[in-house]
DRENMAR-770062 format. One record per residue (C-alpha): x, y, z. Coordinates in steps of 0.5 Angstrom, whole numbers, padded with zeros to 4 digits, always signed. Layout:
XYZ...
This chain:
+0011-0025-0008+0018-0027-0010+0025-0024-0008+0026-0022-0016+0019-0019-0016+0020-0015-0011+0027-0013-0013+0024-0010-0021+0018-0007-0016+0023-0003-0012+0028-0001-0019+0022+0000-0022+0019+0005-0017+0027+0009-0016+0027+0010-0023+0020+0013-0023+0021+0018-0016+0029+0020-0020+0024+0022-0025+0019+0025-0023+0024+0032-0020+0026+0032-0028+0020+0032-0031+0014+0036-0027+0020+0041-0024+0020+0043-0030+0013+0046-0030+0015+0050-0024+0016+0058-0027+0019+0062-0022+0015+0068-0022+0016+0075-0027+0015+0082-0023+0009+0085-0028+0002+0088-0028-0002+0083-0026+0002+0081-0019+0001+0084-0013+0007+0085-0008+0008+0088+0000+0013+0088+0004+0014+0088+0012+0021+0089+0014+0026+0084+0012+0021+0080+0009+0018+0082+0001+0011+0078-0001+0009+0077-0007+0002+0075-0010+0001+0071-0016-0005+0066-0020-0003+0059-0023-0007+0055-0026-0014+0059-0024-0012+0059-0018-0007+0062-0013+0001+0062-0011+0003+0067-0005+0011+0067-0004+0015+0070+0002+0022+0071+0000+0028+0074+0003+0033+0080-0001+0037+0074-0003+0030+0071-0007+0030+0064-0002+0024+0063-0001+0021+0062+0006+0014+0061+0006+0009+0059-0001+0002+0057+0000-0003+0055-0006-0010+0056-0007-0011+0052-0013-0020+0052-0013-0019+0061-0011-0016+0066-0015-0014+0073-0011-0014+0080-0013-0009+0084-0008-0006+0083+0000-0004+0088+0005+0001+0088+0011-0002+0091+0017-0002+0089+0025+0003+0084+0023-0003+0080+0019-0003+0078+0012-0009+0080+0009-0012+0078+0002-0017+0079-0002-0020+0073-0005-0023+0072-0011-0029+0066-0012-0032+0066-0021-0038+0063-0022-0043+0061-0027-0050+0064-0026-0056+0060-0029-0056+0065-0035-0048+0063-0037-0046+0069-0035-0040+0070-0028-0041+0072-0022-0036+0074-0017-0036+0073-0010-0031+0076-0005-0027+0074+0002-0022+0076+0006-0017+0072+0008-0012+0073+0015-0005+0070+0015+0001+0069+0019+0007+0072+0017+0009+0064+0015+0003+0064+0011-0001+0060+0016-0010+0062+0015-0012+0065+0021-0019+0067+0019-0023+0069+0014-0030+0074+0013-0037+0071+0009-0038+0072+0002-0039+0079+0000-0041+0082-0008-0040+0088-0010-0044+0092-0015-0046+0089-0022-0042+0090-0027-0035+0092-0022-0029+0089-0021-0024+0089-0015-0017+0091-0017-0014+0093-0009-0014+0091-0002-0012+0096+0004-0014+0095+0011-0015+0101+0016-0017+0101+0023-0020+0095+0023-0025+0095+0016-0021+0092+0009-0023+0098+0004-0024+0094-0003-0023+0099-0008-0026+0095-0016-0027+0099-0023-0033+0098-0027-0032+0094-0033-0033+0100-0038-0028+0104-0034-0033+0110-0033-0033+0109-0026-0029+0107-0019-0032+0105-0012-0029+0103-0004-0032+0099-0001-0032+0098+0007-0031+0091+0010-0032+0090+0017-0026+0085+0018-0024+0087+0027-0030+0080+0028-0027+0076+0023-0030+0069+0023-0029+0062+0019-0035+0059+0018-0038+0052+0017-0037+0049+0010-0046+0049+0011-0046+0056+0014-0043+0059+0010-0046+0056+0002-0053+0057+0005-0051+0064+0007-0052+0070+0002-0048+0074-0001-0048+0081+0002-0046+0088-0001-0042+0092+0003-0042+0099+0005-0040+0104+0000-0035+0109+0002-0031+0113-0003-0034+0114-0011-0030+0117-0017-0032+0117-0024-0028+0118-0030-0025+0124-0033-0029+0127-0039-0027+0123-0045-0022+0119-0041-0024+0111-0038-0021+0108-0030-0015+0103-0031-0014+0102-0024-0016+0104-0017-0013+0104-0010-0014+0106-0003-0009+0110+0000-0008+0116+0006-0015+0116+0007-0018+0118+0000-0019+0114-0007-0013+0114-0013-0015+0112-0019-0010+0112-0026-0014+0113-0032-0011+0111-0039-0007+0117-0040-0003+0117-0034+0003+0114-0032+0004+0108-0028+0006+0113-0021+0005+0114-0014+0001+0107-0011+0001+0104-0018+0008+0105-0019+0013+0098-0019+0017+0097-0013+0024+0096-0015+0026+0092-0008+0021+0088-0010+0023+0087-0017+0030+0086-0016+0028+0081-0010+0023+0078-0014+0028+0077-0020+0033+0072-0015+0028+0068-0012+0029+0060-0012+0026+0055-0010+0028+0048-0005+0026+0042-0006+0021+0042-0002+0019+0048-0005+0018+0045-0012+0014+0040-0011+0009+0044-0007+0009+0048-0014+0008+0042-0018+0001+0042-0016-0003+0036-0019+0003+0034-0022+0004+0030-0016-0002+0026-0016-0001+0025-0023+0005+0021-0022+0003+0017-0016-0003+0015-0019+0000+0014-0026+0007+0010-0021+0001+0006-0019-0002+0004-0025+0006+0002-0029+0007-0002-0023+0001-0005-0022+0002-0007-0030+0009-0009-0028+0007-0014-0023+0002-0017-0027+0007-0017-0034+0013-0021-0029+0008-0026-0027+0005-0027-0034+0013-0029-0035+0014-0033-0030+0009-0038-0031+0002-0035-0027-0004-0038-0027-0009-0036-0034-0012-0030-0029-0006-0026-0030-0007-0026-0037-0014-0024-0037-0012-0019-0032-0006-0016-0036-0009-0016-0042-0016-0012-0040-0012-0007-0035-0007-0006-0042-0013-0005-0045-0016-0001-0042-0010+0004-0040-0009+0004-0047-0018+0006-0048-0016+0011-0043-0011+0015-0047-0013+0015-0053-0020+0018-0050-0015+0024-0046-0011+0024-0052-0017+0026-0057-0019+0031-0052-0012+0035-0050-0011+0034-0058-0019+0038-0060-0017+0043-0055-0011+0044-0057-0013+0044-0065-0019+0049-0062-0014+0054-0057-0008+0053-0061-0008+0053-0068-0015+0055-0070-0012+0062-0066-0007+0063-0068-0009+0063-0075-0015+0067-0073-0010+0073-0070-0005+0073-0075-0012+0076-0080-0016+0080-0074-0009+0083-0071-0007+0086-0079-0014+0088-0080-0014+0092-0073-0007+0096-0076-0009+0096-0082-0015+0100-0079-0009+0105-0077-0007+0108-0083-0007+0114-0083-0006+0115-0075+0001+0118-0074+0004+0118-0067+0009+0123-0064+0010+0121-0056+0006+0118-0051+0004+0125-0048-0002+0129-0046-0003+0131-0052-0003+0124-0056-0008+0122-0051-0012+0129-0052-0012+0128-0060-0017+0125-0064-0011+0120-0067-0011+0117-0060-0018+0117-0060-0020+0113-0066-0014+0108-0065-0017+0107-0057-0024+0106-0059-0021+0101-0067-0018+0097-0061-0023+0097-0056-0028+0094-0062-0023+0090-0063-0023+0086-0056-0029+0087-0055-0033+0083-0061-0034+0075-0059-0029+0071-0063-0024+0076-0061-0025+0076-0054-0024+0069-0054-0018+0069-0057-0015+0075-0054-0013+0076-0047-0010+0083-0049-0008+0088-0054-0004+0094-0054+0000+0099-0059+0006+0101-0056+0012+0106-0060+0017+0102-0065+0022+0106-0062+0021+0105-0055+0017+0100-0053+0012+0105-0049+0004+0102-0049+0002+0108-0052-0006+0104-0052-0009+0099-0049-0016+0096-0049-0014+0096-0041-0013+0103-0041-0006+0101-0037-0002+0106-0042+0005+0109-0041+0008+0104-0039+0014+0099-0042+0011+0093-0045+0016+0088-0042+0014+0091-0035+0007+0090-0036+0008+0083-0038+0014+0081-0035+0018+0079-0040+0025+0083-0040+0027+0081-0048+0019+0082-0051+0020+0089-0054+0027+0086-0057+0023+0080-0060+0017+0083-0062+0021+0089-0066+0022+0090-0073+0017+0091-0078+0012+0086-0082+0010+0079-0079+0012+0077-0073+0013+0069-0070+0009+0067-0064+0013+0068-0057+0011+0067-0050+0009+0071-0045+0010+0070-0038+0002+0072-0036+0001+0070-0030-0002+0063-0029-0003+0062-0037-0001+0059-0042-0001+0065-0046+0004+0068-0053+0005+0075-0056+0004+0076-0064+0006+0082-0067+0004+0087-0074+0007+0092-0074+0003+0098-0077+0004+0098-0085+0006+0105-0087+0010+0106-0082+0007+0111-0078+0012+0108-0072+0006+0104-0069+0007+0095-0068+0001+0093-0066+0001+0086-0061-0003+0081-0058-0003+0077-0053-0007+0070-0055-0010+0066-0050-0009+0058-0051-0013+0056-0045-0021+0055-0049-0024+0060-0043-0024+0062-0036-0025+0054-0033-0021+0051-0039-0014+0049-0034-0020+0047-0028-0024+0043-0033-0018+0039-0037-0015+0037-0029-0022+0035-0028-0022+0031-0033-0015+0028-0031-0018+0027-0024-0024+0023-0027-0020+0018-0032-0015+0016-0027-0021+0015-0021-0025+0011-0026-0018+0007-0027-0017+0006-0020-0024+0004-0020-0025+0000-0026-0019-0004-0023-0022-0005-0018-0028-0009-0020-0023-0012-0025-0018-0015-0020-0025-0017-0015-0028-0021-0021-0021-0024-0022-0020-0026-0016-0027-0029-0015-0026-0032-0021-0019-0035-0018-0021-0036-0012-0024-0043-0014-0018-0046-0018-0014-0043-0013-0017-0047-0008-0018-0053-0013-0010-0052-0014-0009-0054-0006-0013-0059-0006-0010-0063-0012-0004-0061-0008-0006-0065-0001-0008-0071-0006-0002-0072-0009+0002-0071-0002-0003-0075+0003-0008-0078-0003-0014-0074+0000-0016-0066+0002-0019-0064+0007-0021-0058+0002-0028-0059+0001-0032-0058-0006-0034-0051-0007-0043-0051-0008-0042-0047-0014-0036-0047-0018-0034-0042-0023-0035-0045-0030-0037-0053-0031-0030-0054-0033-0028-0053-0026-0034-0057-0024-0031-0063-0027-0024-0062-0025-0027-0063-0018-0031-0069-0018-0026-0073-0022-0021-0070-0016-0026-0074-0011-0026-0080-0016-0018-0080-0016-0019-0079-0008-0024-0085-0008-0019-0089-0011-0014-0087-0007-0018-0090-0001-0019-0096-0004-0011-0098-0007-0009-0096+0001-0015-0100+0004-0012-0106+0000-0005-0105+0002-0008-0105+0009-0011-0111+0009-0005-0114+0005+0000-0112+0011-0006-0114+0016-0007-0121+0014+0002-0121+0012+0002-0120+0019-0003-0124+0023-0002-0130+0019+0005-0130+0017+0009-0127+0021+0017-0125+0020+0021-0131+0021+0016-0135+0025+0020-0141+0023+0026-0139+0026+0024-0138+0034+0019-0144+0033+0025-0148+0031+0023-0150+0025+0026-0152+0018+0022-0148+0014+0015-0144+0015+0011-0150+0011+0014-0155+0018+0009-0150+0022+0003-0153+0025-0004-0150+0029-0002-0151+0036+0006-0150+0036+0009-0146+0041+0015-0145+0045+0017-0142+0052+0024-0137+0050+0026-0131+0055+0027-0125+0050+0027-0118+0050+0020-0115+0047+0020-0109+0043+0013-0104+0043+0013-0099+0038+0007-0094+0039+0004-0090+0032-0001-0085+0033-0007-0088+0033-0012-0083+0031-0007-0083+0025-0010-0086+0017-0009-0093+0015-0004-0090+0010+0000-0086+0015+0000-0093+0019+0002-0097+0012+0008-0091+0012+0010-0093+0018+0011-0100+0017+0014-0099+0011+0020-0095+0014+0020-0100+0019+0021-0106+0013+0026-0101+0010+0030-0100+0016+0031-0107+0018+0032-0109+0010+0037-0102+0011+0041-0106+0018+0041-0113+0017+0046-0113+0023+0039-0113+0027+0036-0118+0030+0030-0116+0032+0023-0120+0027+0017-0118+0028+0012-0122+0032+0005-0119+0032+0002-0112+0031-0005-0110+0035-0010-0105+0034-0010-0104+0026-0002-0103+0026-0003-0098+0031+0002-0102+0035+0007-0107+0033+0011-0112+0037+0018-0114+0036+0021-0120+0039+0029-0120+0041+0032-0126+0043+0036-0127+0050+0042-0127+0046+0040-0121+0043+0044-0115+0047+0044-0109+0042+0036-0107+0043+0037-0100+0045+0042-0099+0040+0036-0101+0035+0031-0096+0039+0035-0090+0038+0038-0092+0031+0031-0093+0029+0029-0086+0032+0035-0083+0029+0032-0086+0022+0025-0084+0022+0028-0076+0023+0032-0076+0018+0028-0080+0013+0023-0073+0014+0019-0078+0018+0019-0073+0024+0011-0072+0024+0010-0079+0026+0017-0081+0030+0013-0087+0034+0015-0089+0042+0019-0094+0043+0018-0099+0051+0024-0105+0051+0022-0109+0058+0026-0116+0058+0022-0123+0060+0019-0129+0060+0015-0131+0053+0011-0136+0050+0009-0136+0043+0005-0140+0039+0000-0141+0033-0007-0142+0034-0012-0144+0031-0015-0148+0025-0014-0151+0018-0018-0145+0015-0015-0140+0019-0010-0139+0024-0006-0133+0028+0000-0133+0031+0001-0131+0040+0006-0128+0044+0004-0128+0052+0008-0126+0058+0007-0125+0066+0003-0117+0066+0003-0116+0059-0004-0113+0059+0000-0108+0064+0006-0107+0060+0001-0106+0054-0003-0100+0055+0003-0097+0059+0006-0097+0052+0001-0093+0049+0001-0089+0054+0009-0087+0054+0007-0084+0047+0002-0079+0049+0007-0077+0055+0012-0075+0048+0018-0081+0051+0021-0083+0045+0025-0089+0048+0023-0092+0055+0026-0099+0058+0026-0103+0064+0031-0103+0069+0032-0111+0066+0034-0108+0060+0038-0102+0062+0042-0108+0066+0043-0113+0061+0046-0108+0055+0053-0104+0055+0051-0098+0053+0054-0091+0053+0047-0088+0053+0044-0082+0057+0040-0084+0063+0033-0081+0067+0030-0085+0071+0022-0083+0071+0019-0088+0077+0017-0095+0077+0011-0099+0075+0008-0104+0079+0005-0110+0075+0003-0118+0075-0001-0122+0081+0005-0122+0085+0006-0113+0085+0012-0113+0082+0015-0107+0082+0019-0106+0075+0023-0098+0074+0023-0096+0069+0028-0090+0065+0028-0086+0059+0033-0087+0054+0036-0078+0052+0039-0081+0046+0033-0082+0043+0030-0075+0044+0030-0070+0038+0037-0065+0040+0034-0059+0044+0029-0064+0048+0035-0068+0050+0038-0062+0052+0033-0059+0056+0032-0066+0061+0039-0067+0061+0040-0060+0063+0034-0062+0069+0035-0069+0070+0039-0068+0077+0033-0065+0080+0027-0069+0076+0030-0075+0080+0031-0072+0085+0023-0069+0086+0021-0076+0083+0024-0079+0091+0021-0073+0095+0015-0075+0092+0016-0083+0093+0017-0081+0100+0010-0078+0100+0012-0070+0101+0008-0068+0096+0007-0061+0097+0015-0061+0096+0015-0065+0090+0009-0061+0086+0014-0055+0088+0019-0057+0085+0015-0060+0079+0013-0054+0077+0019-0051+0077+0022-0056+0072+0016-0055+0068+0017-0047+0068+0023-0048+0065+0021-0054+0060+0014-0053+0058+0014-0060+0054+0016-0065+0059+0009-0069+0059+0012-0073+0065+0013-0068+0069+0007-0065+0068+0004-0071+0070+0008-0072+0076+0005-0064+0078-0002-0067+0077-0001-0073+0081+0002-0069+0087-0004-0065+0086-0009-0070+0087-0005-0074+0092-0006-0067+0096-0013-0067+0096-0014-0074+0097-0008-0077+0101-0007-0084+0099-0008-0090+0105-0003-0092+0110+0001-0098+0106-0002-0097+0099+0003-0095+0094+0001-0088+0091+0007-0087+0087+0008-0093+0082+0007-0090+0075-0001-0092+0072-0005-0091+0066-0012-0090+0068
């Protein structure tokens, strides 16, 4: 990826994690002390329990309202938690729906650390059709779960073991059955009055009928309130609380920046996949929204406007039914009289008719004068409606008389909204509703369901886009390299695929092959042109002949001259166009420096060798050597910088053959010898060898190491040779210069046949300078010299190739 792509990535991925706070922490409501929330405190420490989402959100918070502690439970709901022992105990709420659509209730109870940490939890246990839970207390050793019956006729304690508490596997515990616990404690509900509440206390069961005053267990704790009322939160607090809305925005972070990479790269000139890609991953983000949009907009037609619109006729309706009722004060004798009466059962037909228990939550009548609940269809009267919901400026907002507007409550964990009437003669009474906008009790699940879902099926379908692309890609991609190898080096080595995607791609790579062929043929002929130019009219043939002119030269001309010969060794194994490369930077060179006086006189091997001859007043051959070197590296010919050897001595060179077709000759004293020696100095990487002759003959200032001696001829001539270290890339000279003392000076111990000491010594330089081929050969050679010692008087130390 390049630099500015990455840069735009990384200012793109800021942006989104600066925004992210902005917007989810908005979604982030600290919680409001009401009827619905659960609260305990254990020294210093207060502890609240709250639902969100249909799930849960348990706080831990200091008087000063920082928070210590917060744990989210978003697949549970609970009912109420309990201080005991230094445990947190609480009851934990699991709705389902049975076969028949109607919703079961299982329960469990959870043991905490004081930092909210799960210790242990019981198996699932049920409690009687048709009862709910409302209160947890725990007592020598058993939770007691107190629950109302949903027509409020009744209230039951039940006692839970919790002294074996033990966690269950995820198997166990979904192929156990719910059990009933023992019922310990069982209170009915006065005649003509119903159970609004119920708790477990000083070993005896409480309960608070619809025409008692939220007091005693059920009254609020003003510590808690005014704790609760100044909690805050800390970052890292927040996005705990953000929930989902961290997923959503990774993922949707995810999906922007993958559009990004995919929109920059079609703008910089990519390949046609980026279009194909970039256009099917906007499409579909673009199919996904409309899909999420249609659906977010029927729920929110069905839970918001259609409600709304069927409260404001239903709430007049029931007021209107109240006519004629008078209320005085919230006192026994309301709730004795028949006034309360017809108004409580006007409400409960209210709640309890289908359409209306869909759309409301609750509804209540409380005073115009006092904001006291004077009736509800939850039976918790007597208390202030902006503590029974938690919202301190309620009653100002709902007051008054005639139709109100719509405003929201803060009911714990829904998206909810109060509506008003007030009652049309005037009797006192405004009655309010509480309008849910969820569709129903799995709503909030289902819409998170179905936002996990779209952005799984996204992550997915993406992923078998950008499969596809690339295996659609993967062949142009290989055919793009290919094509790029033929125009550097006329051929690939990427063969064909055997099933390219598409014919059009197909017939791009037979007409690579065909270009390639002809490649082939245009280097082959180039080849045998330069081949045939120097076997049969060699540079300057005239002029070391000592002929006028090249039509003077004859089949048999030879002269005998005294001369310099330089051998320059190419790869071998390298390509006839490589090999055409390198002779053509040798013709530029010498067209470049016309001051040098070397022609060439011969090649040998298919140009893998070529011969330049140096007349006897020539006296700058190493000057050549090195310059030429010099030349091949800094013209980018570094990958096929040949080896140069440079030895001084007695020539003949000729022409021979016949009218038809002749070549020309150059013979020496050991030239065999000399010849493969050549070849072999560029195996062991010497850039520049000579021989002492050569060294002797020349002024120059160049850098020396003398690497052994050479014996050749019939005579046994002993010739030495040294390496020119100017002509050494800069690092490789130098290291050999930085060794060179003790390199000649291991060469003499091993002329003096102690080879154990020079293979010491050997390997030492090698440790230092790995690349020294010389070196290593010498270390090899003083190895085999030690296992097999040379004969008396034979000359083991002479340099050879074999």
């Amino acid at each position: 990826m390049k630099r500015s792509s990455v840069i735009i990535c990384l200012i793109f991925i800021l942006i989104s994690v600066c925004l992210f706070p902005v917007v989810a922490f908005r979604e982030v409501v600290k919680p409001s002390y009401n009827a619905f929330g659960k609260g305990a405190t254990s020294g210093e420490d207060f502890y609240y329990l709250d639902t969100a989402d249909g799930g849960t959100r348990l706080y831990v918070f200091d008087a000063k309202g920082k928070v210590r502690a917060v744990s989210t439970d978003r697949d549970h709901s609970a009912v109420d938690l309990f201080i005991s022992d230094g445990k947190l105990y609480v009851l934990s709420l699991d709705s389902a729906r049975n076969d028949e659509g109607g919703i079961c209730r299982s329960y469990r109870i959870l043991s905490y650390t004081q930092d909210l940490k799960l210790l242990e939890q019981t198996a699932a246990f049920e409690l009687h059709a048709g009862e709910k839970a409302v209160d947890l207390n725990v007592a020598s050793g058993k939770g007691i779960v107190s629950a109302v019956s949903t027509d409020g006729s009744l209230a039951e304690s039940y006692a839970v073991t919790i002294s074996d508490l033990v966690t269950l596997a995820k198997e166990q515990d979904e192929q156990a059955d719910a059990v009933t616990p023992d019922s310990i404690y069982l209170e009915e509900a006065p005649e003509g009055r119903f159970i609004a509440d119920a708790a477990f206390g000083q070993g005896t069961l409480h309960i608070r009928t619809d025409a008692d005053a939220p007091e005693g267990l059920f009254a609020g704790d003003p510590y808690l309130k005014n704790a609760l009322s100044r909690i805050h939160f800390s970052f890292g607090d927040r996005l705990k609380l953000s929930g989902n809305l961290l997923m959503y925005w990774i993922v949707g972070t995810l999906i922007l920046l993958g559009i990004l990479i995919l929109g920059q790269s079609l703008f910089s000139g990519q390949t046609r996949m980026v279009y194909v890609g970039l256009i099917l991953e906007v499409l579909m983000v673009f199919m996904i929204f409309l899909f999420y949009s249609g659906f977010s907009g029927l729920k929110t037609h069905y839970v918001k406007e259609a409600r709304e619109d069927y409260a404001v006729n239903t709430l007049k309706t029931l007021a209107k039914e109240a006519e004629g009722m008078v209320f005085t004060q919230a006192d026994d004798t309301w709730y004795e009289s028949d006034t309360y009466g017809r108004l409580q059962r006007s409400i409960n037909r209210f709640v309890s008719r289908e359409s209306a228990s869909e759309t409301f939550y609750d509804a209540f009548a409380i005073s115009t004068e006092t904001g006291t609940v004077i009736c509800s269809a939850d039976g918790r009267n007597n208390g202030l409606a902006q503590d029974h919901y938690g919202n301190s400026s309620l009653w100002s907002e709902i007051g008054g008389s005639g139709i109100t507007d719509f405003y929201d409550v803060s009911v714990p964990g829904k998206d909810f909204s109060a509506f008003a009437v007030t009652s049309p003669e005037g009797n006192a009474i405004t009655f309010v509703g509480i309008i849910r906008y969820d569709a129903g009790e799995f709503d909030r699940s289902e819409k998170s369901k179905v936002i996990r879902d779209l952005a799984i099926l996204f992550v997915i379908a993406s992923g078998l886009i950008l499969f596809v692309l690339w295996l659609v890609a993967a062949d142009i991609k290989r055919f793009d390299k290919a094509i790029s190898e033929v125009a550097v080096n006329g051929r690939s080595a990427y063969l064909k695929p055997q099933n390219p995607v598409g014919s059009d791609l197909l017939n791009m790579w037979n007409s690579l092959r065909e270009i390639e062929k002809k490649i082939d043929k245009i280097n082959y002929s180039s080849y045998k042109r330069y081949e045939a130019y120097f076997r049969f009219a060699p540079r300057n043939i005239e002029k070391i002949l000592g002929k006028d002119s090249i039509l003077d030269v004859e089949n048999g001309d030879n002269v005998s001259l005294l001369g310099t010969l330089g051998i320059i060794s190419n790869a071998p194994e390298e390509g006839a166009d490589t090999r055409i490369s390198e002779l053509s930077g040798l013709l530029s060179f010498l067209k470049d420096h016309p001051d040098k006086e070397g022609v060439i006189v011969s090649d040998r091997d298919g140009l893998a060798t070529v011969d330049m001859l140096f007349t006897d007043d020539a006296v700058n051959t190493q000057d050549f050597a090195v310059d030429y070197l010099r030349y091949c590296r800094e013209s980018g010919k570094s990958g096929t910088v040949p080896s140069l050897f440079l030895y001084h001595g007695n020539f003949r060179y000729g022409v021979t053959g016949n009218e038809d077709q002749s070549r020309v000759f150059l013979l020496s004293s050991g030239s065999a010898e000399l010849l493969k020696l050549a070849g072999w100095f560029r195996k062991q990487k010497l850039s520049i060898v000579v021989t002492e002759d050569v060294k002797m003959r020349e002024t120059n200032a160049f850098d020396y190491r003398y690497i052994g001696y050479v014996n050749v001829g019939d005579n046994g001539r002993d010739i030495k040779l040294y390496e020119i270290l100017d002509g050494c890339p800069k690092k490789v000279r130098e290291l050999r210069l930085l060794y060179r003392n003790k390199f000649e000076e291991a060469i003499r111990v091993f002329y003096a046949s102690d080879y154990y000491i020079a293979r010491n010594a050997f390997s030492e330089i090698l440790k230092n300078d790995p690349g020294d081929e010389i070196v290593r050969w010498y270390l090899f050679e003083s190895e085999r010299l030690l296992d097999s010692p040379p004969t008396i008087g034979s000359r083991a130390g002479a340099i050879h190739a074999d």
